[in-house]
N, C-alpha and C positions, 0 to 999 in steps of 0.2 A: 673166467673173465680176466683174471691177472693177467694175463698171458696179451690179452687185448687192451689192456688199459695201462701197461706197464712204463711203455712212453712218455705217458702222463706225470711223470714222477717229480715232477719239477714244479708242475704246474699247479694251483690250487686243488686242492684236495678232490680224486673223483668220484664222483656213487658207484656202487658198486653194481652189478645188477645181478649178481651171485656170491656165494660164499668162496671169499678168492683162494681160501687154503681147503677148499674140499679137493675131490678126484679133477685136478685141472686137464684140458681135453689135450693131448698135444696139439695144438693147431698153428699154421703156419703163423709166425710174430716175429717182430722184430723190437727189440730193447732199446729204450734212450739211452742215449751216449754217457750223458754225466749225469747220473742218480745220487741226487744225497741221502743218506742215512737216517732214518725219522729216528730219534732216540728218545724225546720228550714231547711229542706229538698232543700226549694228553696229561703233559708234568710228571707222566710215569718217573719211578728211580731206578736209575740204570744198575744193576745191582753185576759185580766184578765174578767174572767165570771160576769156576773151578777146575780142578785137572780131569775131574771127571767127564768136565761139561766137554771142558775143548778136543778131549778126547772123541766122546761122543759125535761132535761136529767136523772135526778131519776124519772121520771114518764114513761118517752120511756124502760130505761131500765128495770123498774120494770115492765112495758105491757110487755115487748116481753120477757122477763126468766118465770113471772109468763104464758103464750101462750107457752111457745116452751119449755122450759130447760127441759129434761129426764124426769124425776123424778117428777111429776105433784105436790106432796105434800110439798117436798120439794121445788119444784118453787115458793106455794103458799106462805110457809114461807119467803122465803128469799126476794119475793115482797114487804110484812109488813116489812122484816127488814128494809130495803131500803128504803121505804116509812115515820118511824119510825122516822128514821136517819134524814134524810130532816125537819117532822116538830118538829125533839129537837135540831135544831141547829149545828147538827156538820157539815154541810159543810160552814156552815157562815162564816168563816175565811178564807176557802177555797178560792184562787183567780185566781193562775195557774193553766191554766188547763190540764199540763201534771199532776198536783197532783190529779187534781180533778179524771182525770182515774185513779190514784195510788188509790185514797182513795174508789171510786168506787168498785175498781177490790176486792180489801181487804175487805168489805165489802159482797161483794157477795159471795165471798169466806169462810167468815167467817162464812155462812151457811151451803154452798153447799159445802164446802171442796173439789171442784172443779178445779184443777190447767190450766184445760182447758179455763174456763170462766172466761175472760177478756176485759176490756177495753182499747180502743186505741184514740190516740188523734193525728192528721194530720194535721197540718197546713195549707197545702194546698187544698183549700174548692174542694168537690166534690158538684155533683149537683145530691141529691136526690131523688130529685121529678117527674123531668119530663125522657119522656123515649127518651131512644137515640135513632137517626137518623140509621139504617139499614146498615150494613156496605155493600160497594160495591164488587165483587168477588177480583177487583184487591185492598183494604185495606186488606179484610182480610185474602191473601196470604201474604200481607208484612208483617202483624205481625203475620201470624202464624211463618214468616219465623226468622222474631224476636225471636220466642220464642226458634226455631230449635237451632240457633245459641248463645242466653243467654246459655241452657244446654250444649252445645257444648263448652263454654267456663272454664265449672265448671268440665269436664269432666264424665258427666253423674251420679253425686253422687259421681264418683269412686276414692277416694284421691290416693289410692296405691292397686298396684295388685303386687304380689313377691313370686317367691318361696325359702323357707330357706333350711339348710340342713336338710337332712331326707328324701326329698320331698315333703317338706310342702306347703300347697297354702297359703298366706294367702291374705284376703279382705276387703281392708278396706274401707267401705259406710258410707260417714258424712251425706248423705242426701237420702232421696226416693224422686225422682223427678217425674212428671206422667209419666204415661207408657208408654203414643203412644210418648212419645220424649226420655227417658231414657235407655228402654227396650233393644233396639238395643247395645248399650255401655254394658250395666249388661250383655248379651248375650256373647258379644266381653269377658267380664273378662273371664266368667265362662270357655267359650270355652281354653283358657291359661289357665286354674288350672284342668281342667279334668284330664288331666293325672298324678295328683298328688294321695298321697296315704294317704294324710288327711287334711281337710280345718281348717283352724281357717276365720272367718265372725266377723270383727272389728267395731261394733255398738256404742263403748265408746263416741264418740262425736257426733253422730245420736238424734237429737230428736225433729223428726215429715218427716211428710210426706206424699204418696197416699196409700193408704191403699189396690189400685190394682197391685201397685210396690210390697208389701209386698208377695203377695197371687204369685203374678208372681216368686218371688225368690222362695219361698216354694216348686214350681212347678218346680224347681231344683232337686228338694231332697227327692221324694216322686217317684215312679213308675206308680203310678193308678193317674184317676181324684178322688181326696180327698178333702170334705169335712171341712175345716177348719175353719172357721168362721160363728154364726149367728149375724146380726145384727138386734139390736130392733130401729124400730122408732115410737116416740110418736105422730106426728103429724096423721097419719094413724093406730097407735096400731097396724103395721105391724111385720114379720118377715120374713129377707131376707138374702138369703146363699149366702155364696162365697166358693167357689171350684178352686182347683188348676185347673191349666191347660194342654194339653194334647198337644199342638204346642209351640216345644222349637226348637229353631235353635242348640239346641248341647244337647247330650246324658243327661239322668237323672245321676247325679251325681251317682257312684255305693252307695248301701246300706250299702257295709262291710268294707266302709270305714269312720272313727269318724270324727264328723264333731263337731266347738268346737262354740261359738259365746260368743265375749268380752262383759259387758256392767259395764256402770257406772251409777253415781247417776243420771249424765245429760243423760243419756238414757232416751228417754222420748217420749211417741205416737206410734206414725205407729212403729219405730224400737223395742220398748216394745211387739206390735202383731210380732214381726216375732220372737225373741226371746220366748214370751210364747208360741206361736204355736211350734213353732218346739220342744220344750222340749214338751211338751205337747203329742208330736206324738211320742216321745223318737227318735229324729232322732237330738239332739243334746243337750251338754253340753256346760250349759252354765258357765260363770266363771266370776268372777268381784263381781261389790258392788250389791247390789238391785236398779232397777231403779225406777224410778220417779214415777211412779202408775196412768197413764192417758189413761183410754180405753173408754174414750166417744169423740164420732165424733160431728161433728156441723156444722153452718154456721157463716158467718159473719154477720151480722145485720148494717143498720144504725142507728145512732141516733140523727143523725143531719147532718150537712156538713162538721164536720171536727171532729167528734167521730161515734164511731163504737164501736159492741161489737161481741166479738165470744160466741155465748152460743150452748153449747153441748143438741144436740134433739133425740143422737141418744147412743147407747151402744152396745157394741161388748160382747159376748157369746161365748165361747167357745161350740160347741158339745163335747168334751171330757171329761172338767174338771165343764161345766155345769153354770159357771161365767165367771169372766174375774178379770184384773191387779191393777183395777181402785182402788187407795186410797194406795193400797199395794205394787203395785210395783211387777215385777219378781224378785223371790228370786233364786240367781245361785247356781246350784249343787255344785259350791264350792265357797265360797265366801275370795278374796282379794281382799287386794288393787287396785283398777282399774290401777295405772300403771303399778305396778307389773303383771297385768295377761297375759299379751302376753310374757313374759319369763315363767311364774308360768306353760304356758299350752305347749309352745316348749320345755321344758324337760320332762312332763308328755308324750307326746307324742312320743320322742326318749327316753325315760326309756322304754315306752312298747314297741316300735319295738327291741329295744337291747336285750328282751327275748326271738325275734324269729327267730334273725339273727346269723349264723352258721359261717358265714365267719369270719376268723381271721382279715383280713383288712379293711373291710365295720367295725365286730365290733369296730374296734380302732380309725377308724373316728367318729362313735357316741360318744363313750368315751371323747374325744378329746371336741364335743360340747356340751355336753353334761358338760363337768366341765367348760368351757369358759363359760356359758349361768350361769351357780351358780354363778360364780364370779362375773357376772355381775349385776344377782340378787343379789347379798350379797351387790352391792356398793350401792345400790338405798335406 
């Protein structure tokens, strides 16, 4: 379940709905962006490494990136770097070990230029080794029921659902949560913005998430089952498609209506695939800075009882554009200021209905926001 809830790292503490350091499954994930370090989560004392430990911990992490990371040559690299590092002394000074994953993460990084591949440091010991006890039917209704009601609190990803004048939708997703708990909520938006006559999709503070939340929004906004995604995995040298979907509880969004999606530098993972995908399919403009350039999925690794690493196994492929985001980021059809672009794209889109509106009175209410929304942009 780490692997699935890993996203979540930022956010209020999540349930768990398995033992997150048993046999984790590799399965397709993607990692939030900026993970803090839980070091005193439960007043734990951080207690300073030893040579033994840190030894221990640059040889686990450099087994499992040089075994698993994407990119097999560059995993072998970045093992030597690692290994390197250890016998010329640079972690010798190293004693905390929320630094020790600082210095780690940077390190690995400094190879792999991988903003996915990171280390984490948890105070409070998990138990790696042996395999957990079977959960009974009535545990694992309580925390599946757990988890029903964690998503339930955060409101399904969904910060704000609103429509402006014009009749504009707009949507705004801080998170992709998994699907069999989220879906239902994402459905509930969409169903309240159908009858709008253009979306803006607010991704600005989005970054990471399920990568079948992604495929599932898509499947909005597309008519046919589509093709969108291949993903490569190294552990099998496989290749594995993801296709929209063909059961939506509310109409496909019509085609002849602009669909716009905000992003920022902190745009980052799963909200990067649905921002590139849909430009990709020309089913939407995007607007804002470039984001963050993270298109490899993973898992989490142990490394001990109270370190962990996410190392990416796997990479997303576009079928259209034949790559992916990774390193580069989505670059927006129009690039602003990330605050500025939810004013920058609600007058671009009432400038162009004002070309096809006849009515004397309808015109002079767009008029009307249309200079209210400049002035507002002008104060920013």
């Amino acid at each position: 379940m780490i692997n699935q809830l890993l996203f979540l790292m930022l956010l209020p503490s999540a349930p768990q709905a398995q033992n997150e350091f048993a046999q984790v499954p590799e399965t397709l994930a993607f990692e939030r962006h900026e993970v803090e370090q839980n070091p005193v989560a439960t007043g734990a004392k951080i207690a300073e490494l030893s040579k033994q430990h840190k030894k221990l911990l640059v040889d686990r992490l450099a087994d499992e990136i040089e075994r698993k990371y994407v990119f097999a040559e560059v995993a072998k690299t970045a093992a030597q770097h690692l290994r390197s590092s250890l016998k010329n002394g640079k972690y010798d000074e190293v004693r905390n070990p929320i630094q020790m994953a600082t210095k780690l993460t940077e390190d690995a990084q400094a190879v792999t230029h991988d903003k996915h591949l990171r280390v984490f440091y948890d105070a409070n010991s998990q138990k790696v080794d042996s395999v957990p006890a079977p959960l009974t039917d009535e545990e694992r209704v309580k925390r599946r029921n757990e988890v029903v009601r964690y998503y339930q609190k955060l409101n399904y990803g969904v910060r704000r659902v609103e429509r402006f004048d014009g009749n504009i939708a707009y949507l705004d997703l801080f998170m992709f949560g998994e699907l069999a708990y989220v879906g239902n909520g994402i459905s509930a938006a969409m169903v309240l913005l159908e009858g709008s006559d253009a979306m803006i999709i607010d991704l600005r503070d989005n970054s990471g998430g399920s990568p079948e939340t992604v495929n599932f929004i898509i499947s909005h906004f597309v008519e046919r089952p589509t093709h969108v995604m291949d993903n490569y995995r190294r552990d099998d040298d496989s290749i594995r498609q993801s296709w929209t979907s063909s059961y939506l509880n509310v109409p496909v969004y019509d085609r002849n209506k602009k669909v716009y999606i905000l992003t920022s530098s902190r745009t980052f993972s799963a909200p990067e695939d649905l921002a590139y995908t849909m430009q990709a399919l020309k089913r939407a403009k995007i607007v804002g800075e470039t984001t963050g350039g993270g298109a490899h999925a993973g898992t989490r690794y142990a490394l001990d009882e109270n370190f962990t690493a996410f190392i990416p196994n796997q990479r997303s492929i576009s079928p259209i554009t034949k790559t992916n985001w990774e390193g580069v980021g989505v670059v927006p059809d129009l690039q602003v200021d990330a605050s500025k672009a939810l004013l920058t794209v609600r007058i671009e889109i009432l400038q162009e209905r004002l070309q096809k509106v006849t009515d004397a009175q309808e015109r002079s209410g767009i008029v009307e926001s249309i200079l209210a929304l400049k002035v507002a942009l002008k104060k920013m």
